[in-house]
FINU-803954 format. One record per residue (C-alpha): residue in three letters; x, y, z. Coordinates in steps of 0.5 Angstrom, whole numbers. Layout:
FINU-803954
type / px / py / pz
ALA / X / Y / Z
...
//
This chain:
FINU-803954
type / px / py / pz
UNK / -45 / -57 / 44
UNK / -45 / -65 / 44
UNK / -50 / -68 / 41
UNK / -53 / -76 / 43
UNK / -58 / -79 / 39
UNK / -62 / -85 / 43
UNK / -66 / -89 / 38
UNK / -70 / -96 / 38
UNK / -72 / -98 / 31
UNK / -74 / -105 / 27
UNK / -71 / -109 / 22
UNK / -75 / -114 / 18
UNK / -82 / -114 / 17
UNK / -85 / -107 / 17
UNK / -91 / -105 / 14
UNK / -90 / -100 / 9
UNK / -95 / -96 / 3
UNK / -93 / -102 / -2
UNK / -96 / -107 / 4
UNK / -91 / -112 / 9
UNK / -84 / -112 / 7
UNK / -77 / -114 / 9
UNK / -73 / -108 / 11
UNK / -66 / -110 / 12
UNK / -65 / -103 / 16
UNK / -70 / -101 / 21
UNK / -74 / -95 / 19
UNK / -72 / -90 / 25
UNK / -64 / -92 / 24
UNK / -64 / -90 / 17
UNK / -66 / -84 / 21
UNK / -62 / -84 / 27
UNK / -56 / -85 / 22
UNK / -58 / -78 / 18
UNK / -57 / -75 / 25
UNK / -50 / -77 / 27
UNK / -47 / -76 / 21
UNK / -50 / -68 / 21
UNK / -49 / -67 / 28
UNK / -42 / -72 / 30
UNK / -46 / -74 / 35
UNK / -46 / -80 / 39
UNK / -51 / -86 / 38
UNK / -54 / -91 / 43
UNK / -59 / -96 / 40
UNK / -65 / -98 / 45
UNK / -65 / -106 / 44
UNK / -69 / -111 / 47
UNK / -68 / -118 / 51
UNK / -73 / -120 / 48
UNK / -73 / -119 / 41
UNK / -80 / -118 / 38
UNK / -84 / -122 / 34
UNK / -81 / -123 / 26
UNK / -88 / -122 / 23
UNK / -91 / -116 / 23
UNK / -98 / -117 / 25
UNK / -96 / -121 / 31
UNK / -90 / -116 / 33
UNK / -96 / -110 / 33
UNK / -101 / -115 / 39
UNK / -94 / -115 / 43
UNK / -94 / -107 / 43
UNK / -100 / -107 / 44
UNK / -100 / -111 / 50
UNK / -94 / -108 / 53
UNK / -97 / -101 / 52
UNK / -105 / -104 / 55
UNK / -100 / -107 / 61
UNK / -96 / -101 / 61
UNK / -90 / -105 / 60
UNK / -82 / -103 / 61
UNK / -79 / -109 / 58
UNK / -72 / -111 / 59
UNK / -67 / -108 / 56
UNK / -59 / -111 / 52
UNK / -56 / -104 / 55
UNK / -57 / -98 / 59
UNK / -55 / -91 / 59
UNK / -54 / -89 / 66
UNK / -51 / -81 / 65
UNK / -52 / -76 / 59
UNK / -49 / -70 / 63
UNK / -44 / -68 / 58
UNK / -49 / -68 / 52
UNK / -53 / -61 / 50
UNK / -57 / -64 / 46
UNK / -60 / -70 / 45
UNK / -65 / -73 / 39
UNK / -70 / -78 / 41
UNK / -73 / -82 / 36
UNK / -78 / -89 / 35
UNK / -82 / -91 / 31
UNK / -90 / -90 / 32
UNK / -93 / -96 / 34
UNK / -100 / -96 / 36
UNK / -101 / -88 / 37
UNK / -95 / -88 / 42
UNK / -87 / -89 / 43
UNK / -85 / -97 / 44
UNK / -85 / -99 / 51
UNK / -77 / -100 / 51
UNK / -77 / -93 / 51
UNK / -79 / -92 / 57
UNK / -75 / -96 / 59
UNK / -70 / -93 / 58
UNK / -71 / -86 / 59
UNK / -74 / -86 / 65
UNK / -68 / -88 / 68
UNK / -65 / -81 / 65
UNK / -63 / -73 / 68
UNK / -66 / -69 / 63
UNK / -65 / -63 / 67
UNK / -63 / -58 / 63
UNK / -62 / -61 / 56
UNK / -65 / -60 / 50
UNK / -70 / -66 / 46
UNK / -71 / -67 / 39
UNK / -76 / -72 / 37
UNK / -76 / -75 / 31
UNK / -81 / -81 / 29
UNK / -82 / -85 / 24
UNK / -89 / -88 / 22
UNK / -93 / -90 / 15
UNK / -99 / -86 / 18
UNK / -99 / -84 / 25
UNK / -95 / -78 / 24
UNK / -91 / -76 / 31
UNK / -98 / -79 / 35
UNK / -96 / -77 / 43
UNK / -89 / -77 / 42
UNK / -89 / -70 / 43
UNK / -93 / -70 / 49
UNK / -89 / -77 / 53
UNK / -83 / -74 / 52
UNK / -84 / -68 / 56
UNK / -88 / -73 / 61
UNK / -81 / -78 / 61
UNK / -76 / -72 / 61
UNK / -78 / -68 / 65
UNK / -72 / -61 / 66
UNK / -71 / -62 / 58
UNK / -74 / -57 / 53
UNK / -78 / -60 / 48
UNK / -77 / -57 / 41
UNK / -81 / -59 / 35
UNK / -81 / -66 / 32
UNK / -80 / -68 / 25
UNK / -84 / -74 / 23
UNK / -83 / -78 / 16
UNK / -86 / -84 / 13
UNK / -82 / -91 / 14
UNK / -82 / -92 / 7
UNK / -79 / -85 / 5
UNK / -73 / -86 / 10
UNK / -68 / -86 / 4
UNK / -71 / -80 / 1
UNK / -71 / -76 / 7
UNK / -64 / -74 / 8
UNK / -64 / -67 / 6
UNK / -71 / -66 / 10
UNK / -67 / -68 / 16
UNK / -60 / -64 / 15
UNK / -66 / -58 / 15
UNK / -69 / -60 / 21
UNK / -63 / -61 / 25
//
């Protein structure tokens, strides 16, 4: 069985439980990175043309306004074929209850016919919000499994809590 881990996340200012902080690693690749080391499994990083604003409260307007929009923005790369994977991990960030938009963007390009989807979320109060329910909404074919939400400022404690999920 081969695994892929698609995921989008943010480095720089992220608001955490001890306020607005810099982060020199996002908080969903910490996660992403605790995967492909307990499944092998391939990585792919959904970036942006345009990158998001640096400061916090600027960047969570622009996702608010790409989801009132229901924005697909553009994105560095795209993946066009994921046949030879079995299972496949999705994981972002909950931004305003919601997946980012640059995850549309990618995933509605995508055959999920027969896969199996593992979300995971990273959040400081949100928890999984709609993920669940806009992947089975986006990948249509696949089976949603049950997802695994942590708080972004518990990332690096949260090894052991993802090798028990997957």
């Amino acid at each position: 069985m081969k695994s892929l881990i698609i995921y989008f996340s943010r480095k720089g200012n992220n608001y955490s439980t001890q306020g607005i902080k810099f982060i020199e690693v996002g908080n969903t690749e910490v996660i992403a990175k605790y995967i492909e080391e307990f499944t092998d499994g391939d990585l792919f990083e959904v970036e942006t043309v345009k990158d998001y604003p640096a400061d916090y409260m600027e960047c969570t307007e622009v996702a608010q306004e790409e989801i009132d929009e229901n924005a697909r923005p553009e994105l560095k790369k795209y993946l066009d074929d994921i046949s030879e994977y079995d299972t496949i991990y999705v994981g972002c960030p909950n931004w305003w209850g919601r997946m980012p938009m640059a995850m549309y963007s990618l995933l509605e390009r995508l055959d999920f016919t027969g896969k199996t989807i593992k979300p995971f979320v990273t959040h400081e109060c949100g928890g999984m919000g709609s993920a669940e329910r806009e992947l089975k909404n986006l990948c249509e074919g696949a089976q949603i499994e049950r997802g695994l939400s942590i708080r972004g400022s518990n990332v690096n404690n949260a090894k052991s809590l993802v090798k028990d999920w997957i």
